[in-house]
C-alpha positions in Angstrom: -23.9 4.7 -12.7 -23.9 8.2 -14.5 -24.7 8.3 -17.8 -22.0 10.4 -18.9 -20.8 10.6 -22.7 -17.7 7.9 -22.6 -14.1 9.6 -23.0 -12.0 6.9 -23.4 -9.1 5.2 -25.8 -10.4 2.0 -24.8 -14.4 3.0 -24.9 -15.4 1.7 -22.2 -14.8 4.1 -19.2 -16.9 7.7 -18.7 -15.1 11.2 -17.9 -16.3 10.5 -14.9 -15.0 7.0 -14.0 -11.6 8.4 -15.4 -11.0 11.7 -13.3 -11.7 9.1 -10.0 -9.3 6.6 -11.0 -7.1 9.3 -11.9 -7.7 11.0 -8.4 -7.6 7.8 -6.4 -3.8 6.5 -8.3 -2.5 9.8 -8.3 -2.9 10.0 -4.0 -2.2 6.3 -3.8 1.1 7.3 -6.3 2.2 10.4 -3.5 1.1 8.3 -0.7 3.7 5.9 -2.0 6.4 8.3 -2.6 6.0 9.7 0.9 6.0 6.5 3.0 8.9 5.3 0.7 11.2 8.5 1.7 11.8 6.5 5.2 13.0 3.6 3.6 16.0 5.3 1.2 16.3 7.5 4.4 16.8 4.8 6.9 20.1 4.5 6.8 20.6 8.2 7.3 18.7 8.3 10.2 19.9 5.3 11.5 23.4 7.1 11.9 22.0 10.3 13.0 19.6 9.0 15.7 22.2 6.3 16.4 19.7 3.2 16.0 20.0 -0.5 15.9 18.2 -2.3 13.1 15.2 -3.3 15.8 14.8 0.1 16.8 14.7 1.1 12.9 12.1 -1.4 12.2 10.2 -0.4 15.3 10.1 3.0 14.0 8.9 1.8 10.6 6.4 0.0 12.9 4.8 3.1 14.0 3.6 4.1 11.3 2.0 1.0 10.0 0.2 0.8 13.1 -1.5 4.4 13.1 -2.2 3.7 9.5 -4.0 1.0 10.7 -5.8 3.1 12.7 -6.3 6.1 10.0 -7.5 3.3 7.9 -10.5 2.1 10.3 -11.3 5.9 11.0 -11.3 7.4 7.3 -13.4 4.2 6.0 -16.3 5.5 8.9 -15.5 9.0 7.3 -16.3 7.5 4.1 -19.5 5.8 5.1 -20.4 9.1 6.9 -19.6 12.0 4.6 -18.6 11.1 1.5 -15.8 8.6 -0.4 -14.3 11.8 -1.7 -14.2 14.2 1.1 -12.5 11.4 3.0 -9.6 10.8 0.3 -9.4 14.6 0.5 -8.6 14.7 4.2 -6.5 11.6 4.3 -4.2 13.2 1.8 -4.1 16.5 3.1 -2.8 14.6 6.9 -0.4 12.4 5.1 1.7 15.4 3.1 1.7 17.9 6.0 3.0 15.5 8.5 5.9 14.4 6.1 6.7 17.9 5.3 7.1 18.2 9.5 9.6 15.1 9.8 12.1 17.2 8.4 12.0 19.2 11.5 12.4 16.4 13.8 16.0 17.2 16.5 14.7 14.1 18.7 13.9 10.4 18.9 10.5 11.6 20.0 9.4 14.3 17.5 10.5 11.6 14.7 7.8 9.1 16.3 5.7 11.5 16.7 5.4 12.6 12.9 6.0 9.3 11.1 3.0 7.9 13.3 0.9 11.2 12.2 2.1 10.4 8.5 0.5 7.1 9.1 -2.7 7.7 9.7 -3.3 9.8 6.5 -1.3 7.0 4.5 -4.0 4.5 6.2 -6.9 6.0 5.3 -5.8 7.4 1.7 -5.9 3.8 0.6 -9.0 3.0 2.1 -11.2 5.7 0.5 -9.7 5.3 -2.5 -10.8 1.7 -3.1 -13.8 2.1 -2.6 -14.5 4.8 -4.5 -12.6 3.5 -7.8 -15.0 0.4 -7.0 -18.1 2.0 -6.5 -17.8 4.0 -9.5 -16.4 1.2 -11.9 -18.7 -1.4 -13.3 -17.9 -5.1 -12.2 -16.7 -6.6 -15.7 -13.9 -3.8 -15.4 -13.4 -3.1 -11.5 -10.3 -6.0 -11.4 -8.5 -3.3 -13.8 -9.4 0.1 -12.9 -8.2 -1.2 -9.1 -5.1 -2.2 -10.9 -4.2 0.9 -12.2 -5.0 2.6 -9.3 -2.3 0.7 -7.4 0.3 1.0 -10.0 0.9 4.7 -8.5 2.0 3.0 -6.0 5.2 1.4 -8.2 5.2 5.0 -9.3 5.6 7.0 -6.3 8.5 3.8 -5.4 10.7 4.9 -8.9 10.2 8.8 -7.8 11.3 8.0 -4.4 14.1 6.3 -5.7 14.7 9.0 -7.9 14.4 12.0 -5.5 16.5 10.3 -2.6 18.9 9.7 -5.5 19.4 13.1 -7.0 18.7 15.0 -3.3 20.1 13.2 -0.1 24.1 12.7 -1.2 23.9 16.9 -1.5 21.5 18.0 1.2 20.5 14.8 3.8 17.6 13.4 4.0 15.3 16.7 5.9 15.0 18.5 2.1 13.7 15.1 1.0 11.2 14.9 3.7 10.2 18.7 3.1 9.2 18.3 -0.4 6.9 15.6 0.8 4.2 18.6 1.4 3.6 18.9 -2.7 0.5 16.2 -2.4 -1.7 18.3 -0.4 -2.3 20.6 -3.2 -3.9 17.7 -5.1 -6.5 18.1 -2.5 -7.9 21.2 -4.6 -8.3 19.5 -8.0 -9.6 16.7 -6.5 -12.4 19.1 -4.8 -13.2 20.8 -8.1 -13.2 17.9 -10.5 -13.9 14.8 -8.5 -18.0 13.5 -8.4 -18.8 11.5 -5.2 -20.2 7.9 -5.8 -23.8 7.3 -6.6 -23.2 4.2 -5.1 -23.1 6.3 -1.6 -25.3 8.5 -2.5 -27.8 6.1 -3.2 -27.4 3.5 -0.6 -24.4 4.8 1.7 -26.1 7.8 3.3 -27.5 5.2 6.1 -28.4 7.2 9.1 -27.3 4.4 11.1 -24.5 5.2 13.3 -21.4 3.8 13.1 -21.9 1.4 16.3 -24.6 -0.6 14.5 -22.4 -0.4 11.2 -19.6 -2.3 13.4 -22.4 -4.9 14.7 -23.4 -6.2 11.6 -19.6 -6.4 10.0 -19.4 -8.6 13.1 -22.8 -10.4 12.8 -23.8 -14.3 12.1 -24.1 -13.2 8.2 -20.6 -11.3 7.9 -18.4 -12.8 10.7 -16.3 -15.5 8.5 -15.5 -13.0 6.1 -14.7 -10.3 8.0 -12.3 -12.8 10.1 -11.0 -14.3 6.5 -10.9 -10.9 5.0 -8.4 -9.5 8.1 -6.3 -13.4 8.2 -5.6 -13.0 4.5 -4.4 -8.8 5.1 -2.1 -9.7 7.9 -0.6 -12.7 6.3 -0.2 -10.7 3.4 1.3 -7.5 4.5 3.1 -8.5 6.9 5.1 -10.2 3.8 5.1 -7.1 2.4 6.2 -4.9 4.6 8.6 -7.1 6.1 10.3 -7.4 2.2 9.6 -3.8 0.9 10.9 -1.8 4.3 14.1 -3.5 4.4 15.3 -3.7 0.3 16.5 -0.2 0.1 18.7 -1.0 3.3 19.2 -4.4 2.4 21.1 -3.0 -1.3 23.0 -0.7 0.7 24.3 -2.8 3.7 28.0 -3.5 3.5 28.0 -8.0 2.5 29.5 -8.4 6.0 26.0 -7.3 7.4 24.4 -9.5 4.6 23.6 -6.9 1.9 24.6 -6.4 -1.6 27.1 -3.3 -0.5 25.7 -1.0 -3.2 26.1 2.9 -2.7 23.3 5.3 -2.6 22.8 6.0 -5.8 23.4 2.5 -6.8 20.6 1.5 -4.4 18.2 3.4 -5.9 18.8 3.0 -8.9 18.3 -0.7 -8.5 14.7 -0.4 -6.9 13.9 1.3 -10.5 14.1 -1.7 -12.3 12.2 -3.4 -9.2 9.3 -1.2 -9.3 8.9 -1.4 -13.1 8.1 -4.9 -12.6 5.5 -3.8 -9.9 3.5 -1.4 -12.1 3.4 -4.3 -14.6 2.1 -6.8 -12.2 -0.3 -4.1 -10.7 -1.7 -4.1 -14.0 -1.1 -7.5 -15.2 -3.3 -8.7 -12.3 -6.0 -6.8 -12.6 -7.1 -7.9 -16.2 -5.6 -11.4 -15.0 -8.4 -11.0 -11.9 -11.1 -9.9 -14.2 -10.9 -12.6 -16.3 -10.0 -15.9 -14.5 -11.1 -14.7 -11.2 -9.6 -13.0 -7.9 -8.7 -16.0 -5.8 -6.6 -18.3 -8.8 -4.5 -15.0 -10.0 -4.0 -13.9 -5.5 -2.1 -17.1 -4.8 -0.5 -17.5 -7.9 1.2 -14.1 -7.5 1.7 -14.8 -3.7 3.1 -18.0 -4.8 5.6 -16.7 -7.2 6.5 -14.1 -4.4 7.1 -16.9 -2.0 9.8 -19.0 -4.2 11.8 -15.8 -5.3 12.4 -13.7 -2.5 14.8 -16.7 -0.8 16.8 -16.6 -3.5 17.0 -12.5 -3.7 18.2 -12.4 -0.2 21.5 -14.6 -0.9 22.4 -12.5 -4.0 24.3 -10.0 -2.1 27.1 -10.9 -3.4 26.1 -10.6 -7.2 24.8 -7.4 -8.2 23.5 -8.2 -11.6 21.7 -11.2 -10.5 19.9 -8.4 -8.4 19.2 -6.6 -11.1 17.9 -9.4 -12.9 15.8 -10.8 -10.4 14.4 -7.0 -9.2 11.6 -6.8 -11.8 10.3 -10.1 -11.1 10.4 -9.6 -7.1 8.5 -6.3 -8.5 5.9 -8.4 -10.3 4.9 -10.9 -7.7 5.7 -8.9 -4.5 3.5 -6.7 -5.3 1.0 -7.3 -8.0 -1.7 -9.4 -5.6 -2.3 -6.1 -4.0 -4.8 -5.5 -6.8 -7.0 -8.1 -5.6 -7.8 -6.3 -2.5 -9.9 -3.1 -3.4 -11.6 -4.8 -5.8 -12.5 -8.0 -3.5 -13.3 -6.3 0.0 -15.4 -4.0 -1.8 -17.3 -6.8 -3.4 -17.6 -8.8 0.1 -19.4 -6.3 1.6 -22.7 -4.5 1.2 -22.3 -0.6 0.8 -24.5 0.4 3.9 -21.0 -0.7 6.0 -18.8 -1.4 3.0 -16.3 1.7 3.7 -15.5 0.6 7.3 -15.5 -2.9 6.7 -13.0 -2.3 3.8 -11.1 -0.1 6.4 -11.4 -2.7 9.1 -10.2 -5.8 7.3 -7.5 -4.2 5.6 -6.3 -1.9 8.4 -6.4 -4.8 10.8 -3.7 -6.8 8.3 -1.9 -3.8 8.4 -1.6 -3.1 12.1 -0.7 -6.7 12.7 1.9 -6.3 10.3 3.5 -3.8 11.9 5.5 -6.4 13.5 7.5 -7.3 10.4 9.5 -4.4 10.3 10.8 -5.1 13.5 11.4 -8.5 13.5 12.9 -8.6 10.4 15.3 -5.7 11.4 15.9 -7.8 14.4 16.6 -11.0 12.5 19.1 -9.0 10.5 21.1 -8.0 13.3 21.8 -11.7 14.1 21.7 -13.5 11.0 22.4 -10.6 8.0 19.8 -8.4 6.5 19.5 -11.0 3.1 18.8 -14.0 5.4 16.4 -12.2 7.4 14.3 -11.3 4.1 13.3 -15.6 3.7 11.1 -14.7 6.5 8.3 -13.2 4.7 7.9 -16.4 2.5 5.9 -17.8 4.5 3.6 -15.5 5.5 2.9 -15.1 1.4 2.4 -18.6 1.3 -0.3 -18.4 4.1 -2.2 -15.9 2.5 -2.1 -17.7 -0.3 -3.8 -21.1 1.1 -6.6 -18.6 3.2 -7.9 -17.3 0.2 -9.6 -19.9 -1.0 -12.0 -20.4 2.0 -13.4 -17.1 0.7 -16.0 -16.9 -2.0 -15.1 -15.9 -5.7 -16.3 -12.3 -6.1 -15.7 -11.5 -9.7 -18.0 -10.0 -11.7 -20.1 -9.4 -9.0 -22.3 -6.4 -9.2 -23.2 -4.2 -6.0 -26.1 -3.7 -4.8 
């Protein structure tokens, strides 16, 4: 750990520390914003592309499964060259490929983008996990991961925002153009960012990435790296199944089952929604830190579980939306703090980028699913009713995590 002079309000952080969690929730924050322009777009495109509510979802489903696969390959760029350089890249792939989705005139250029957009968005998230873990010290990890993932509530509200104030004047391609700004956070993060010590010191293995993948899979790791990917597919696929579809889900006439809000209504009901989501980011990390990962995951998963029923048959009342926004906010996404701090704690650092990448990645590309099927629910039963789905895949992960150990506090080796 460098030995830096502390610069902190709270004491008990260095420069250093800061400028990487700053780094890492600032890509995390425009990684959000980007992959969030789809969702207050989807109706748009919908009626421009002419698509059903499967063929939505499955679109949505593209890019969770090649940031799936951008996850797996950035965490070997991590272990290989560096936690930094591969947050670097990752952004740099996500912003340019937004940026081109405003050029899309086919079905086919739109796939092809959006799954190019999700491989950078895979693999932002999975160097910058690690490296906010590496470079925090265990009695603080559960928060600095915390804060790191608020930007993701962050980049939510300026989606909101920006789809707001820019698609009811000039469609949805200006709001997908702008989505270039984050690659120029690529050249502070260059100047100003250190790499780990931890990699430095015991990442640099020379040991390719084949024998990396053997021991993830090995006697010693096996149950872990099978708990770890359960716990990221249960979880996520109640994520993504929820999250993708609220946006539509406020602006779908009652008759299709959604609250019949207008654009700008829309979004600015997620606001209110996402404030409760940088809270519970936060909340659960110095929740996590002090009464442990696994209690504080399955309470917040839990909590999730018993709202979102009752969310989905609200159409109808607009203020009890609003009401029950920040605490769908809270739950539905606070638990997500759990999961840099915990995978990077599971594993040893030799592997621990591409394990991290692995476990997380897999969840995410067997997620991909939920997009679809919810969007093909909703075409038979109403977009609100097809929302009750994800329940149970929250309350899954939240049994599976307690055949895992308890990993807070736990220093790395």
């Amino acid at each position: 750990m460098t030995s830096a002079k502390p610069f902190s309000p709270f004491g008990f952080a260095t420069r250093e520390q800061w400028k990487t969690l700053f780094a890492a929730q600032l890509g995390w924050m425009l990684d959000s914003m980007d992959v969030m322009f789809y969702a207050f777009a989807l109706t748009a495109i919908r009626t421009e592309f002419n698509l059903s509510g499967a063929e939505a979802g499955a679109l949505a489903s593209v890019t969770l499964l090649t940031s799936a696969a951008g996850g797996v390959v950035f965490g070997i760029v991590a272990d290989r060259f560096g936690r930094t350089k591969a947050l670097m890249y990752s952004i740099l792939t996500y912003s340019v490929f937004t940026a081109l989705t405003a050029t899309s005139s086919t079905l086919f250029e739109l796939i092809l983008w959006r799954s190019l957009v999700g491989f950078g968005l895979g693999g932002e998230w999975s160097a910058g996990s690690v490296l906010v873990s590496e470079v925090w010290t265990p009695e603080h990890r559960g928060k600095a991961v915390g804060f790191m993932q608020s930007g993701w509530a962050i980049g939510y509200i300026i989606a909101a925002v920006l789809a707001a104030a820019i698609m009811p004047h000039w469609g949805w391609r200006v709001l997908f153009a702008i989505g270039v700004l984050p690659a120029f956070l690529t050249f502070w993060i260059r100047r100003h960012v250190p790499e780990s010590e931890q990699w430095k010191s015991g990442g640099m293995s020379h040991h390719g990435t084949g024998v990396k993948i053997r021991e993830m899979l090995s006697k010693n790791f096996r149950r872990l790296t099978i708990l770890a990917s359960s716990i990221s597919t249960c979880v996520l696929f109640g994520y993504w199944g929820l999250f993708t579809w609220v946006p539509t889900f406020l602006a779908s006439p009652t008759a299709r089952g959604g609250a019949g809000l207008s654009m700008v209504q829309s979004s600015t009901w997620i606001v209110p929604m996402q404030v409760g989501a940088f809270f519970g980011y936060l909340s659960f990390g110095f929740l996590a830190d002090r009464f442990g990962r696994k209690p504080i995951f399955a309470a917040f998963l839990i909590g999730a579980a018993a709202l979102v029923p009752f969310y989905g048959q609200m159409g109808s009342s607009p203020i009890l939306l609003m009401i029950l926004g920040p605490f769908i906010g809270f739950f539905g996404h606070g638990y997500f703090s759990a999961f840099g701090a915990m995978l990077t704690e599971l594993f040893p650092t030799r592997f621990r980028g591409i394990a991290q990448g692995f476990t997380y990645n897999i969840g995410r590309a067997s997620s991909a699913l939920a997009p679809f099927i919810i969007g093909a629910v909703a075409d038979l039963y109403g977009i609100g009713s097809a929302l009750a789905i994800t329940s149970a895949f929250f309350i899954l992960g939240a049994s599976l995590i307690y055949f895992i150990p308890e990993t807070a506090g736990k220093s790395l080796e």
